[in-house]
N, C-alpha and C positions, 0 to 999 in steps of 0.2 A: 327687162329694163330694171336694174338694181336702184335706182333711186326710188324708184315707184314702191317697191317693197318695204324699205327703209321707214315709208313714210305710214306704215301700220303701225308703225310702236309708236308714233306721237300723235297727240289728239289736240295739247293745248289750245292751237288759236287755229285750229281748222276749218272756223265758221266766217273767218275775217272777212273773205270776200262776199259771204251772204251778204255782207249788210251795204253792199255797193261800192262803186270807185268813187264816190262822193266822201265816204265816210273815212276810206282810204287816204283819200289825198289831204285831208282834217287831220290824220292820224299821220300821217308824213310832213306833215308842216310843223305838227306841234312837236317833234323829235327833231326836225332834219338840220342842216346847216344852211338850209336857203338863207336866213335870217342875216342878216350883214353886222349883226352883233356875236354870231355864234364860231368865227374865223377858229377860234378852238375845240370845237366841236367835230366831231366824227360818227356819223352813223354806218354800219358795216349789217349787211344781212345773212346769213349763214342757213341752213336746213336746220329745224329741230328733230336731231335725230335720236339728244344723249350720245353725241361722239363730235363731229366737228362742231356747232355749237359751244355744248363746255368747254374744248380746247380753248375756243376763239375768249369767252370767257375769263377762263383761267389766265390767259394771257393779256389782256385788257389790263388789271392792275396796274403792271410796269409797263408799259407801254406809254399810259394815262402819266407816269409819272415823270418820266423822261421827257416828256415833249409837254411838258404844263398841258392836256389836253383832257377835254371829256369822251369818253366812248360808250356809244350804246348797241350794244350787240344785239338787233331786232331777228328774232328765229322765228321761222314759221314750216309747218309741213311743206314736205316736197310738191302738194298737190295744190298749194297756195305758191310758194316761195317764186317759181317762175313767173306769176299773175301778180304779184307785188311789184316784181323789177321791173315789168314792161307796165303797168299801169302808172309807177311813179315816171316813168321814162317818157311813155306818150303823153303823157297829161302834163307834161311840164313842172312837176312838182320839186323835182329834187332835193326830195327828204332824205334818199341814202348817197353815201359817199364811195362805198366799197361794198361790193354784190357779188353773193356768190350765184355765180354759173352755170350753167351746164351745157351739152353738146343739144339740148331740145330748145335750148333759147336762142336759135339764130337768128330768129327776125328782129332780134333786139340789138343786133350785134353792133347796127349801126349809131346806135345811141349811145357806145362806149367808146372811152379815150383809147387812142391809140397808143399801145406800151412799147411798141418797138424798141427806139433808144433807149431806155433805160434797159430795157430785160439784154439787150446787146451789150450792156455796160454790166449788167448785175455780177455784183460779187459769188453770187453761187452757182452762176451758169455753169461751170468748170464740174461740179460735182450732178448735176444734173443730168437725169434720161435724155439724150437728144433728142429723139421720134419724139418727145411728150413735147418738144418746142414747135411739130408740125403743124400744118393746117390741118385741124381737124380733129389729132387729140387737144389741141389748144385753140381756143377759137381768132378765128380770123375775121376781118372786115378790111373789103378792098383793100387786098395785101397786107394790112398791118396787123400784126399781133396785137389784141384786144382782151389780152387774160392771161394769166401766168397757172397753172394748175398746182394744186395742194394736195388733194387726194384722189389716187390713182389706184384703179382695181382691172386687172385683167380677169377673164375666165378659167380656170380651172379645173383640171380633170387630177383629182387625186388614188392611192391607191394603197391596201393592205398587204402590207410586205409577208405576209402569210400567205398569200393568194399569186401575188407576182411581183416580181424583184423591184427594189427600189429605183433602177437604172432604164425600167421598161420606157421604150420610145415607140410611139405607134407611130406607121408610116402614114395612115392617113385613117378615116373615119372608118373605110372599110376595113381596115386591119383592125381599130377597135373592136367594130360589132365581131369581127370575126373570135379572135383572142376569148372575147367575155363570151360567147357564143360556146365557147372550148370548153371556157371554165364549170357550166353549168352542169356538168355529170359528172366532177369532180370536186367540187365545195360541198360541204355539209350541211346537213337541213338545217333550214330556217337563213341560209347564207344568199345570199342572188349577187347575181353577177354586177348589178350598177343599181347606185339610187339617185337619181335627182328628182325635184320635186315638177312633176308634169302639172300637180293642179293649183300652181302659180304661173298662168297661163306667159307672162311677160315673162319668163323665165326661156321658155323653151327657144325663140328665135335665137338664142346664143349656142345652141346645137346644130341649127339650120345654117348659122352667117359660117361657122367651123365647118361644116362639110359645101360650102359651097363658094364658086370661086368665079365667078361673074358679076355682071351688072345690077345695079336698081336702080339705075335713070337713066331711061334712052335716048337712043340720039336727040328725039325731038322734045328733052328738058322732061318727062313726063316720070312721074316713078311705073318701074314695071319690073319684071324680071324676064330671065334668060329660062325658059321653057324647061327643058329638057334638061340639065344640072339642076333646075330647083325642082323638080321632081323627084332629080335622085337623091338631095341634098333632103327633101321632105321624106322620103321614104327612110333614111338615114336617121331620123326623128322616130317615127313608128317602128322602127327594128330596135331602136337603144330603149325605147318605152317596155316592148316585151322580154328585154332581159330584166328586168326590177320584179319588184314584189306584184301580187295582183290585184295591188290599187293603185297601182303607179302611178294614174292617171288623176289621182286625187292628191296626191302625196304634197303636201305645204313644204317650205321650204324648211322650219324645223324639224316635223317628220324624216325627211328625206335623210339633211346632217344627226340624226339620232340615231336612224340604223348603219351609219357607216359609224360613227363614235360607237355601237354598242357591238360591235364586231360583226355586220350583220349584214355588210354587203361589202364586195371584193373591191369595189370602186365608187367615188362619189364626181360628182360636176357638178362644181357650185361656184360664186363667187368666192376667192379666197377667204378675204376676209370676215365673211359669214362663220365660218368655220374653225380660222386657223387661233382664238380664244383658246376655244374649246379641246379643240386636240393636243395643246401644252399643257392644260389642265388635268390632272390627274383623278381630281374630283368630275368630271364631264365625262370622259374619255377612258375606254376597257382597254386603247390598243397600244398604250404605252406610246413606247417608240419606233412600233411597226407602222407607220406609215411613211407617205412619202409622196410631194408633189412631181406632175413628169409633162415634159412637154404636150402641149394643146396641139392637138393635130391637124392639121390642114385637109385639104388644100386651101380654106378659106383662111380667117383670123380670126382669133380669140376677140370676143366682146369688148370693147371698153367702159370703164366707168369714170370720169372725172368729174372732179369739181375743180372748176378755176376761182381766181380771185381778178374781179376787173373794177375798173373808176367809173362811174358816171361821168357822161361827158357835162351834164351839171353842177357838178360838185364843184364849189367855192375853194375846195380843201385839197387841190391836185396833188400839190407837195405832201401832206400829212398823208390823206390816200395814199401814195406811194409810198411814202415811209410805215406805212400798217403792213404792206404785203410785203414791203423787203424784210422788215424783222420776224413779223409772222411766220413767215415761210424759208425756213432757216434749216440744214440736213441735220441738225441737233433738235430741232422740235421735230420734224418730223419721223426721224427715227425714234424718239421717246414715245411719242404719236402714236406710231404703228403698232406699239407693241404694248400703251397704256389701253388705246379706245379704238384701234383698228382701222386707224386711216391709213393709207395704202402711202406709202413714201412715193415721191416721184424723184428720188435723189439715188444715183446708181451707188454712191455711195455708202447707202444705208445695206444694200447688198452683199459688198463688198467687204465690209466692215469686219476686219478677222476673229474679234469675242464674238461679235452676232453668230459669223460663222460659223464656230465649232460647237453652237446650242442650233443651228436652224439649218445644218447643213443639206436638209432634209427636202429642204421648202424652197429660200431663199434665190440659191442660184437661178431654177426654173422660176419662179417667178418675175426675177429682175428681164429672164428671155421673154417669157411671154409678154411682159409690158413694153418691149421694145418693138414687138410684130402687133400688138392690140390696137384696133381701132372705133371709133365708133359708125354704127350705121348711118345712113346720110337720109335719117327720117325726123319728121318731126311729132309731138305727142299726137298730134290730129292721122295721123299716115300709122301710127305705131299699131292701134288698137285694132283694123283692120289687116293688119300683117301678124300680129298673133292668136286673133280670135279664130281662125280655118286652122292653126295647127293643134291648139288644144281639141277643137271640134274631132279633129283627124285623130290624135289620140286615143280619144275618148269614142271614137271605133264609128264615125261619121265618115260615109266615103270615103275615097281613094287618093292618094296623093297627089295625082292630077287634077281633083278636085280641087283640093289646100290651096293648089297654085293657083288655080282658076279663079276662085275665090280672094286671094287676096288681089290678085291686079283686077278683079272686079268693084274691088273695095275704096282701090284707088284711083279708080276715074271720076276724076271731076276735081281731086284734091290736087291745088297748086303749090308744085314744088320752088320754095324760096331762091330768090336769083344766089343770094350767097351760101347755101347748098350745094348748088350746081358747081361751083368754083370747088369747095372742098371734095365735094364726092370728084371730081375731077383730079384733085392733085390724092385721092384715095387709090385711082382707077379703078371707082365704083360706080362708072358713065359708058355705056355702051359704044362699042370702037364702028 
């Protein structure tokens, strides 16, 4: 889960919810625009990540100016931010106007405006990802679009153009293990075949959902898995672990992007943007401009990561609300975006872009494919932690892969999967036939 990692490097107000939904909804009223004298007021919530945050920031001035209005950009960790927007949401408070998102907040889906028509009208649709307008990379409530997304991060399998060509397509997961399998009697010590970081345990399920290509909620609404593929899909997990270094299984996700930046493993799988900083950086980065993103292989889908922008259906300020997300989210911010603080563009645009391309020829292409096949899983935070605490355990040399599996639909009985879940994992064809 890349949001979850994200929310290590901030600390500021990670104690907000200690102090109760009481204190909360005190602290949402003395901000918000419920007040019937605050018609020019805006509250907009974002992650404090040090990346969409400051954006949202930096952009607030003129914003503020153009429309005689005030804005308060309320940021909080990823571990808090979802427990803000549904406590202002159930509790009737409606202190924020404009909430950022994500694919773990669907039980809240229903408490936001419906954007349909306008995003059907929006002037940037035209240069926009299509797939990112689906149900699912973009959230849905009872058919209506309910969020527009801003930043967009697929999964990625990167690789040292010393090691194997910049044009390498793996036919699927097995031909990965196999290839790096190949490479191992042939790279030089101190070299290993793949680094990602196994002991960022929410990491690893983006290697699993890649090699595997069936269901997680069966017929009867329940989450489960498909037996026999997520065994092999799980085995496919502990073979890509044994080609890394022999701590693999501890490796953080810094670790992991250090020995591919220090020339020290022939491949890396990480969230792009974690990375791709650092490897235009000459100062971070030994490999120049030997490297080179390659198609995510199947037969599963590459991970997704979004953040949307959506309205409270409380908000006093529907019109201002919607004028925040349309200029906000504009294929000139966030091309400057991606490449200032590493927000992932959702604008095919930004890919496309022929200067971009003859500095990022390397990247760009494959990446703009993989966020057109990315999807998110059809879990929520409560279903997550038991779905990737059996694969690190399996890792880290616990049982057998049929165990993993065992263990995770063991993990998930009893946990209720959200009716508007079911509808997206449905239009995913992530529902058992």
């Amino acid at each position: 889960m890349k949001t979850s990692l994200r929310s290590r490097r901030v600390r500021r107000i990670a104690g907000v919810l200690a102090a109760g939904t009481t204190a909360l909804a005190l602290a949402a009223c003395s901000t918000g625009s419920g007040d019937a004298a605050g018609a020019s007021k805006l509250v907009v919530t974002y992650m404090d990540s040090g990346t969409y945050n400051v954006a949202a920031e930096k952009f607030a001035p003129a914003f503020e100016k153009s429309h005689d209005a005030e804005v308060a950009v309320e940021a909080f960790p990823f571990a808090t931010l979802g427990q803000q927007n549904a406590t202002d949401l159930i509790t009737g408070t409606g202190g924020f106007d404009v909430m950022s998102t994500s694919a773990w907040d669907v039980e809240i889906y229903n408490h936001l405006q419906p954007l349909t028509s306008q995003i059907d009208k929006w002037k940037n649709r035209d240069q926009y990802i299509p797939e990112l307008l689906n149900d699912g990379p973009s959230p849905y409530a009872s058919g209506d679009q309910v969020g527009l997304t801003y930043a967009s991060d697929a999964y990625g399998v990167f690789v040292n153009t010393d090691y194997l060509p910049a044009d390498t397509t793996f036919a699927d997961w097995d031909d990965l293990v196999s290839i790096a399998t190949g490479l191992k009697d042939t790279l030089p010590s101190g070299v290993v075949p793949i680094s990602f970081a196994f002991g960022a345990a929410d990491q690893i399920p983006s290697i699993f959902q890649g090699a595997y290509d069936s269901y997680y909620v069966t017929k009867d609404g329940q989450w489960g898995l498909d037996d026999e593929p997520a065994t092999k899909a799980m085995q496919t997990v502990g073979d890509i672990a044994a080609l890394g270094t022999p701590n693999a299984a501890s490796l953080s996700i810094d670790e992991a992007n250090e020995n591919f930046l220090a020339g020290k493993a022939a491949m890396l799988i990480v969230w792009p943007s974690f990375v791709r900083g650092a490897l235009n950086d000459e100062s971070r980065s030994t490999l120049g401009d030997h490297w080179a993103q390659v198609p995510f292989p199947g037969p599963g889908t590459p991970a997704l990561s979004t953040w949307s922008l959506s309205i409270s259906k409380l908000s006093k300020n529907q019109d201002l609300a919607w004028s925040w997300i349309d200029e906000f989210l504009t294929p000139e911010h966030s091309t400057e975006w991606m490449f200032t603080y590493g927000i992932g563009s959702p604008f095919a645009s930004t890919y496309s872009d022929a200067e971009l391309l003859k500095k990022h020829a390397n990247d760009l292409p494959v990446q703009a494919g993989n966020l057109a096949k990315a999807l998110p899983l059809p879990l929520t935070l409560k279903s997550f932690d038991p779905f990737n605490r059996p694969m690190s355990e399996f890792v880290s040399g616990s049982g057998t892969a049929a165990d993993a599996v065992a263990a995770i639909e063991q993990g998930w009985s009893g946990l209720k999967v959200p009716e508007a879940l079911i509808s997206t994992a449905e239009a995913n064809g992530f529902v058992e036939k």
